[in-house]
C-alpha positions in Angstrom: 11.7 -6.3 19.4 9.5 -7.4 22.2 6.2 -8.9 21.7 3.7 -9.2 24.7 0.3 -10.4 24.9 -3.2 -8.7 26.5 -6.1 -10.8 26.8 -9.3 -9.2 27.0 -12.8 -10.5 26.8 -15.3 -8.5 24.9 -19.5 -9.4 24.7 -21.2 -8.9 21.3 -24.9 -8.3 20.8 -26.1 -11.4 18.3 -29.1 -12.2 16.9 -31.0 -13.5 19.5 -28.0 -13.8 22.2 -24.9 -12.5 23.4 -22.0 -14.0 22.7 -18.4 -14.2 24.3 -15.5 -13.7 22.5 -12.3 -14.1 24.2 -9.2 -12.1 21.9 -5.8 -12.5 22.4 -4.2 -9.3 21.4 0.0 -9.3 20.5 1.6 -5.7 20.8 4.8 -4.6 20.1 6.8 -3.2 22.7 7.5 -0.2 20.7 7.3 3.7 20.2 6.6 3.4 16.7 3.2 3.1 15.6 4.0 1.4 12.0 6.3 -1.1 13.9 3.5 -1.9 16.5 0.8 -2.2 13.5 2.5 -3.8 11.0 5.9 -6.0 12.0 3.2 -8.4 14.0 0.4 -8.2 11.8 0.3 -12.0 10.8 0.8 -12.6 14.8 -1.9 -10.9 15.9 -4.4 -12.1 13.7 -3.4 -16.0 13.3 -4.1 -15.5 17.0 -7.0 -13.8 17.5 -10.6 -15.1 18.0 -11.7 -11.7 17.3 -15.7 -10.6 17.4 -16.3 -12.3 14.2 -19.2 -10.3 12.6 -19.4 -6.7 14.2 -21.9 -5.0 12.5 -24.7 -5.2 9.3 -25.1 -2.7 6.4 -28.2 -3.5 4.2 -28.2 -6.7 6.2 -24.4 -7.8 4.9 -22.1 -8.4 7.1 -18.9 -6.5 8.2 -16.4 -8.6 9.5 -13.9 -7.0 11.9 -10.8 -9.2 12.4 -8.1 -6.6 11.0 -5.3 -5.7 13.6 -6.5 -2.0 13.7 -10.0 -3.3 14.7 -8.5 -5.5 17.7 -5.7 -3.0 19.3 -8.8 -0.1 19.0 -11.1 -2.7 20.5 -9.3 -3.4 23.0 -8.6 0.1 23.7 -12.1 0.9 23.8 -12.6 -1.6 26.7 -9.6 -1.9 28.4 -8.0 1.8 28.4 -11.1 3.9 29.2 -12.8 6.7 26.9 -9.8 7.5 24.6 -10.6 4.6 23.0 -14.2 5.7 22.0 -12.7 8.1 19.5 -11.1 5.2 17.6 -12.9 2.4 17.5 -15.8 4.5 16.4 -13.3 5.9 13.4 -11.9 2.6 12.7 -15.4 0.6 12.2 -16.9 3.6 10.7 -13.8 2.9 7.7 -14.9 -1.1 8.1 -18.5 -0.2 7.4 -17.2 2.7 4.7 -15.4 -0.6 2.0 -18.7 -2.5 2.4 -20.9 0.2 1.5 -18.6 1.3 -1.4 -18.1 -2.8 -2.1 -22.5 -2.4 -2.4 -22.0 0.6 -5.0 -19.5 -1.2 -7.0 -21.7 -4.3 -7.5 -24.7 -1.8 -8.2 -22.8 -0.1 -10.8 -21.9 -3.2 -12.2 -18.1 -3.2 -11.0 -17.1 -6.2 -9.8 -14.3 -7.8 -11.8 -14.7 -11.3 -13.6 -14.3 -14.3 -12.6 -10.8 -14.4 -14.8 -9.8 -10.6 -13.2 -10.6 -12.5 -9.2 -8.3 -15.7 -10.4 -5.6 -13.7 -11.8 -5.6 -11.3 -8.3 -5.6 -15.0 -5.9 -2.9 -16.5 -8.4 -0.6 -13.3 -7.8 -1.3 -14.0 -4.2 -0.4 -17.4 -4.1 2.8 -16.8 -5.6 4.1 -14.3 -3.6 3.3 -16.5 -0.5 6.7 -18.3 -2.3 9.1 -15.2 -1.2 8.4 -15.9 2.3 10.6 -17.1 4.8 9.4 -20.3 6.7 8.4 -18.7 10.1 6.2 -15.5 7.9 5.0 -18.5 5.5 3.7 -20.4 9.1 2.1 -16.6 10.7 0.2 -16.5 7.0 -1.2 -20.1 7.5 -2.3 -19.4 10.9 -3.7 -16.0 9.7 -6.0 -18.3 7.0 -7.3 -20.6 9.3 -8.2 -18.4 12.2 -10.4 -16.5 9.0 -11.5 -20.0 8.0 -9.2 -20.0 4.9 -7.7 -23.3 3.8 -4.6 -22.3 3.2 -3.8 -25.4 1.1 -6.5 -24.9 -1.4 -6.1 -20.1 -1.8 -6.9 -20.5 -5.5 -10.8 -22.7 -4.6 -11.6 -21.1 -1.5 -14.5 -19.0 -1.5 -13.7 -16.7 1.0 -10.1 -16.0 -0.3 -11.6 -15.4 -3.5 -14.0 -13.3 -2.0 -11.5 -10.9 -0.3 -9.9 -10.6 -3.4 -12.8 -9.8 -5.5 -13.9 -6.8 -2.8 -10.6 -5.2 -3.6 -10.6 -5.3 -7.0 -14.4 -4.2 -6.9 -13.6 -1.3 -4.7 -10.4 -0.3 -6.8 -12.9 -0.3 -10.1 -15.0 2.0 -8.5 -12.6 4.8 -7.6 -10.8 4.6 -11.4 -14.8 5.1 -11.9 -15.2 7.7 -10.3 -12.0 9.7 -11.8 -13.1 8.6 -15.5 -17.0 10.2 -15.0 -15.0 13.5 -14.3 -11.3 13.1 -16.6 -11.0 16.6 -15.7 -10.4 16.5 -12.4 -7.1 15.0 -10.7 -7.4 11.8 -9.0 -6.6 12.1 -5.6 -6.7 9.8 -2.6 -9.5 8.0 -1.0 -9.8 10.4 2.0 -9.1 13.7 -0.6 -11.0 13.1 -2.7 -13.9 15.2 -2.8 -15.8 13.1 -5.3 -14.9 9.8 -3.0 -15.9 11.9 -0.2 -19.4 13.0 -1.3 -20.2 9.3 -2.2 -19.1 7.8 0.9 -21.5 10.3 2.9 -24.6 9.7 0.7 -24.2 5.7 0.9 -23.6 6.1 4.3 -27.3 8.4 4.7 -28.9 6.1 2.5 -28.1 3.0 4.2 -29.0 0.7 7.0 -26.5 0.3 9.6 -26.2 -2.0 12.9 -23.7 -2.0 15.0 -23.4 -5.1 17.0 -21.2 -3.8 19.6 -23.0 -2.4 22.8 -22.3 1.2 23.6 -20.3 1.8 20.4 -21.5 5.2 19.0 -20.6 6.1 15.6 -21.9 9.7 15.7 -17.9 10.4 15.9 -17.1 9.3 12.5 -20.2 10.4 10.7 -19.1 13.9 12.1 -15.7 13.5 11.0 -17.1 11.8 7.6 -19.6 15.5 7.0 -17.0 17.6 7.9 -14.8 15.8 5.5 -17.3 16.1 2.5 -17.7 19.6 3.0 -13.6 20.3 2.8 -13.2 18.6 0.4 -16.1 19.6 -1.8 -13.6 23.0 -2.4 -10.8 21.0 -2.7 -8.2 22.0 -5.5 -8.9 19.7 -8.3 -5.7 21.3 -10.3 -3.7 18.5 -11.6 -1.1 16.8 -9.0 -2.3 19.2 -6.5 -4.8 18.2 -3.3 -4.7 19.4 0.7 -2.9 16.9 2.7 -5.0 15.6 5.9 -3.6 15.8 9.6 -2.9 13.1 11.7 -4.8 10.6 12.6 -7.4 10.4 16.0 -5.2 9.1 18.5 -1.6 9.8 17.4 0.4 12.7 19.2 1.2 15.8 16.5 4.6 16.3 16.1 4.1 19.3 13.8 3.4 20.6 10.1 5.6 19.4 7.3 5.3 21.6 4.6 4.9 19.6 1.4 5.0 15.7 0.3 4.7 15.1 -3.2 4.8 12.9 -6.2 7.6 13.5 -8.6 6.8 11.5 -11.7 10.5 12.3 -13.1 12.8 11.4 -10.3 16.0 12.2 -12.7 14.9 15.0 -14.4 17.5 17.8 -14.2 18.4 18.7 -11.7 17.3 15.2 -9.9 16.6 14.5 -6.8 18.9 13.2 -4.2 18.7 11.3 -0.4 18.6 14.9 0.3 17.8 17.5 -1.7 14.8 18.1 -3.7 15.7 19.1 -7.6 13.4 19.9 -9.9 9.8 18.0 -9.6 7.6 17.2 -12.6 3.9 16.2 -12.4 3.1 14.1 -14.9 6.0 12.6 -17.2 5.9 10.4 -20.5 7.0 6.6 -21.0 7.3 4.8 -24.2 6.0 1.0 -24.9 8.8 1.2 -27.6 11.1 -1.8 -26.7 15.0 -1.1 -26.4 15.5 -4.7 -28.4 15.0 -8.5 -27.3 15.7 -12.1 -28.0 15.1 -15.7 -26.7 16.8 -17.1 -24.2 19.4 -20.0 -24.8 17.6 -21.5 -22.1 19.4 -22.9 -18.4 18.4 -19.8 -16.7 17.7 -19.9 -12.7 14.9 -18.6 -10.4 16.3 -14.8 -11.3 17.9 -15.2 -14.2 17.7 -15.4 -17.9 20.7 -16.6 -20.5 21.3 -15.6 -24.1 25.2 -16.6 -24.9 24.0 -15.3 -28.3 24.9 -11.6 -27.0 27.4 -9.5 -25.5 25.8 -6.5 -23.4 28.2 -4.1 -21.4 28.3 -4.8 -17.7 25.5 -3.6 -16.0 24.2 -1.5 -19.3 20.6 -3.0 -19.0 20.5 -2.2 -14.7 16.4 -0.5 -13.8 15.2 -1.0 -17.1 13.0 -3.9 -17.7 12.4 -7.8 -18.9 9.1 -8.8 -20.2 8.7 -12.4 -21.3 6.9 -12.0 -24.4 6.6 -15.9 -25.5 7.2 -19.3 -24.7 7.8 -20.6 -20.7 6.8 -17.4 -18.5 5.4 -15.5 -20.9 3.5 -12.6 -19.6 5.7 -11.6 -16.6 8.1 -8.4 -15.8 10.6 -8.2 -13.8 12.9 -5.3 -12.7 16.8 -6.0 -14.2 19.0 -5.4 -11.2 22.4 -6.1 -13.3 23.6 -8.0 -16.5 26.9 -9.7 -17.6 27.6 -10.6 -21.2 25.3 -13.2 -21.6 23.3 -13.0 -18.4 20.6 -10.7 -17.1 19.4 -10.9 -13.4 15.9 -9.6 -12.1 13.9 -9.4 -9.1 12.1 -10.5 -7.8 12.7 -13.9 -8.7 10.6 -15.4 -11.3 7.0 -17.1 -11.0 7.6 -19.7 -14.6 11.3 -19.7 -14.8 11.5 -18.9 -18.8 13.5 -22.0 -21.0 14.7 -22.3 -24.4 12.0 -21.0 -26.3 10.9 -18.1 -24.3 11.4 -14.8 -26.0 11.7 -11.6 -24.4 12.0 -7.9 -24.7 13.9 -4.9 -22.8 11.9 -2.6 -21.6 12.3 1.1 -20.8 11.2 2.0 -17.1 10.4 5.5 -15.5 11.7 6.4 -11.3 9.7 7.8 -9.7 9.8 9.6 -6.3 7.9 10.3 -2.8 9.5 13.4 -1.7 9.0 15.3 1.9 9.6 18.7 2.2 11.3 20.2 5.6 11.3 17.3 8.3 12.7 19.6 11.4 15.5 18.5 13.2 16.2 16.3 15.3 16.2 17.7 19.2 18.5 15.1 21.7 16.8 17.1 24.8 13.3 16.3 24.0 14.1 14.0 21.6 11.9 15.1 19.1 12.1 16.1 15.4 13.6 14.1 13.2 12.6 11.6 10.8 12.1 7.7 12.4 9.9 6.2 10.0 7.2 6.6 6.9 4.5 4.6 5.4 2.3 5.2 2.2 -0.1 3.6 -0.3 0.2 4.7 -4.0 -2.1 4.3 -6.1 -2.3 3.8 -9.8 -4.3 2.8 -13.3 -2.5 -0.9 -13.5 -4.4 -0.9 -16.9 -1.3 1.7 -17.8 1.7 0.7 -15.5 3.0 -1.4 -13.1 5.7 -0.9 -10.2 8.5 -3.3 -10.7 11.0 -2.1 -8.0 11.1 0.1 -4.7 14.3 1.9 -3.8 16.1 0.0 -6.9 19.4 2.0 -5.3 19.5 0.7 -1.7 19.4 3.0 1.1 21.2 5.3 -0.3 18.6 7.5 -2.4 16.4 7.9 0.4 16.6 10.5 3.4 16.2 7.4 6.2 19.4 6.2 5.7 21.5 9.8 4.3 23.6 9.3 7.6 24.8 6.0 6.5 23.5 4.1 9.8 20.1 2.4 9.4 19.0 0.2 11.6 15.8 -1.2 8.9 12.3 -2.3 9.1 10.9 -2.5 6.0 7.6 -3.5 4.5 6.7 -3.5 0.6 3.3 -5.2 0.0 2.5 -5.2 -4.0 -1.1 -5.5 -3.7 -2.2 -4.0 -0.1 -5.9 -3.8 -1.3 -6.1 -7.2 -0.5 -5.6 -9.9 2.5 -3.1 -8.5 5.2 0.3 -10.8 4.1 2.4 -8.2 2.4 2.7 -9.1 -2.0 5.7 -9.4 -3.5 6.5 -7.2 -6.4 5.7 -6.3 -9.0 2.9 -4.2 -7.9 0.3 -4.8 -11.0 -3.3 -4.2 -9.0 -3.2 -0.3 -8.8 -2.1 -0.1 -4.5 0.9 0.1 -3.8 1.4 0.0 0.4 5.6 0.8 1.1 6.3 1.3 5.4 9.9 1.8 6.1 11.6 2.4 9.8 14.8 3.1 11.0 15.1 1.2 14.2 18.3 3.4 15.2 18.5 5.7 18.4 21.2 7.5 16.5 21.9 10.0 13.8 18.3 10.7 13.3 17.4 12.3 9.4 16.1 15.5 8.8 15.0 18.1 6.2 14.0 17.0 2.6 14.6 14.7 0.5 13.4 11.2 -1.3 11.4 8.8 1.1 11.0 6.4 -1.8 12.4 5.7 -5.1 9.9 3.7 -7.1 10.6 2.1 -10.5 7.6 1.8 -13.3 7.1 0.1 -16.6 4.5 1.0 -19.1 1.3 -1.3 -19.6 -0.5 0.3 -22.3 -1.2 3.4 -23.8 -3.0 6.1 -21.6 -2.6 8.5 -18.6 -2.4 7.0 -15.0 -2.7 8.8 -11.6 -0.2 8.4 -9.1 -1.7 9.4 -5.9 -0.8 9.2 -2.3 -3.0 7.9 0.4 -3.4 6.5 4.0 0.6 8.5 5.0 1.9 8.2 8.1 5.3 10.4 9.2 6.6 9.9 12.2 9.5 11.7 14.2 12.4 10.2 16.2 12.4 6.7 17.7 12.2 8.0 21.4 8.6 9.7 20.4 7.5 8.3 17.1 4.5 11.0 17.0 3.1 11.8 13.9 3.5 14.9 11.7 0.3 16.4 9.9 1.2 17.0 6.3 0.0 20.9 4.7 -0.5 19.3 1.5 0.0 16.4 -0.8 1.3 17.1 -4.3 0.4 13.7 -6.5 1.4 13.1 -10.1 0.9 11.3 -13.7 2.7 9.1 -15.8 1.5 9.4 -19.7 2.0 6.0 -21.3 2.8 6.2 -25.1 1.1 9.4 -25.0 1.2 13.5 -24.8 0.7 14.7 -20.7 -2.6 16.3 -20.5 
């Protein structure tokens, strides 16, 4: 893929004097939107020198030094009045998760200090499953945001970030709980969400520090919004599906994507065919059985010479450390020999001699599409080129241990057998921009997957992702979709708008309401 560089010089409006900030912005030389915003992500921001405070609400200040803020500032700028449009929308959502950060705290929301040094420990560990040049990108990202990267677990602002996501992830669990009778849906479905956003937003004192930036725009967008959605469906797993975003060519209507919280009931789904899709499903806490380790295990791996499972008989279920070294963490089993059970991803504690652990059953669960349209070679349009998604969830009731546990083939991308991959899983994409290794135990889920192939381009329906969870504790937990992007073939990569968006439940040691 090739990278190349724009500079552009942008003047902010301070307190009291202007100020020149010089950005660096790194593109990728790319049809496809995901690739360009999220395969150079740590590039572009290690680099940047980005307008460091851009606005104030209730005299805090928002901080725009996200990618999406830089390629629509520089659009604004440098690509005349198209770029109005966006960086209005994308500051408008900048200034949206500080006033909804502002509720949280008022509602007495924001997690503990234990809850924020639990979130930066899960951080710091996934920083272990990068390779040396990501590992580099994610300590240039730190200091550029004034993050020691040596010190994550001390640093104020690190800490910080991760409280703000875990504040604004309280309040929307919230939200769903003063109203249990309503489905929860996603952050721009949600008609309860919706309403809030556009009252804080009235209420509140906003500055934009960016001369002629305008964000009449998105507080049009943001009313029109709160009024469709104010007669949105609230029946469960059901919710209208939002268009494209500003910006993005339309590459048509897809009928249906959806949540199926049973990917195996009968008949299941396939790479390519949609069987028969449930909406909320149960999973039992009841462990399968358990032991302790004999100890001389590796970085995936856990021995006990004292059995003799099948080959492969324990495969997607899972192993929870319930004592000793490690205790506390789950991992997805991806095989077993006699006396020998491998997970992944690999452990944080690798468990010894007097750790004990439990099997645990685990519950797939699939993002479905509905009638992708084929794939034209004239136009080259249609198809299917690439897909991205958050999913959120109650991690007080499960966690995601696995994505695609399979491979490529139980998912539509690859049902021609040629994939050319780019693939991002980030466990915890409410917080910092690196991407977390699984498991997935904070409630958002972000998965973006591409197929980086010119030939045999997917189409139809089928399973974009197979996801594998483990029960937490008793309860009910949402599973909804948010934040999609569906794009068409390489050549165009336009986006399709999506008719509507079909979430789901998972019922943990429990009935299904």
């Amino acid at each position: 893929m090739k990278v190349k560089a724009i500079t552009a010089s942008v003047v902010l409006v301070g307190v009291g004097a202007a100020v020149l900030a010089s950005s660096v912005i790194i593109v990728a030389d790319s049809p496809d939107p995901l690739l360009t915003e999220r395969s150079v992500q740590l590039v572009v921001a290690s680099r940047g020198g980005y307008p460091d405070v851009v606005a104030t609400v209730n005299s805090s200040e928002v901080r725009g030094d996200s990618l999406s803020f830089a390629l629509a500032l520089d659009e604004f700028y440098g690509r005349g009045d198209g770029g109005a449009g966006r960086l209005s929308l994308v500051l408008g959502q900048l200034i949206e998760n500080e006033l909804l950060v502002q509720e949280a705290q008022k509602r007495g929301l924001w997690p503990d200090n234990a809850q924020i040094k639990e979130a930066a420990a899960r951080s710091v560990a996934s920083l272990k499953t990068l390779s040396e040049e990501e590992l580099a990108g994610t300590r240039e990202l730190y200091l550029a945001q004034g993050v020691d990267p040596d010190n994550l677990a001390s640093d104020a602002r690190f800490l910080e970030a991760q409280a703000r996501g875990l504040a604004i992830g309280n309040l929307r669990r919230d939200l769903w709980d003063q109203d249990s009778g309503a489905v929860p849906l996603p952050s721009g479905q949600d008609p309860r969400l919706a309403a809030l956003v556009l009252t804080l937003w009235e209420d509140a004192t906003i500055e934009v520090l960016i001369p002629d930036v305008d964000l009449s725009l998105h507080l049009k967008a943001l009313k029109e919004e709160a009024a469709a959605q104010a007669v949105a469906p609230s029946t469960p797993g059901a919710s209208d599906g939002g268009s494209g975003g500003e910006g993005l060519l339309s590459a048509g209507s897809l009928a249906t994507l959806a949540v199926d919280a049973n990917a195996m009931s009968s008949p299941a789904n396939t790479a390519t065919t949609l069987g028969s899709r449930q909406a909320c499903s149960t999973l039992s806490l009841v462990p399968l059985g358990g032991g302790t380790s004999t100890g001389n295990n590796g970085p995936n791996t856990l021995n006990d010479t004292t059995r003799n499972f099948a080959p492969d008989i324990l495969r997607n279920f899972a192993l929870k450390v319930t004592s000793g070294a490690g205790a506390g963490q789950v991992r997805l089993i991806t095989g077993n020999s006699a006396t020998q059970v491998t997970v992944s991803p690999t452990w944080t504690v690798v468990p010894d001699a007097t750790s004990a652990y439990s099997i645990r059953r685990t519950l797939m669960v699939d993002v479905t599409v509905d009638s992708i349209p084929g794939f034209d070679p004239g136009s080259e349009t249609g198809g299917l080129s690439s897909f991205g998604f958050n999913l959120h969830f109650d991690p007080g009731k499960v966690a995601i241990l696995g994505v695609n546990p399979g491979g490529d083939s139980d998912t539509l991308l690859a049902a021609s057998g040629q994939r050319t991959p780019f693939d991002v899983i980030d466990g915890d994409a409410s917080i910092g921009p690196e991407a977390d290794s699984l498991p997935a135990v904070t409630g958002n889920l972000r998965v973006d997957m591409g197929d980086l192939s010119t030939s045999n381009v997917e189409s139809g329906s089928g399973v974009l992702a197979r996801l594998v969870l483990v029960g937490v504790a008793s309860g009910v937990s949402y599973l909804e979709l948010s934040d999609v992007l569906i794009t068409d073939s390489p050549a165009q990569a336009a986006a399709y708008a999506i008719d509507s968006v079909l979430n789901g439940q998972v019922a943990v040691a429990t009935g299904c309401p």
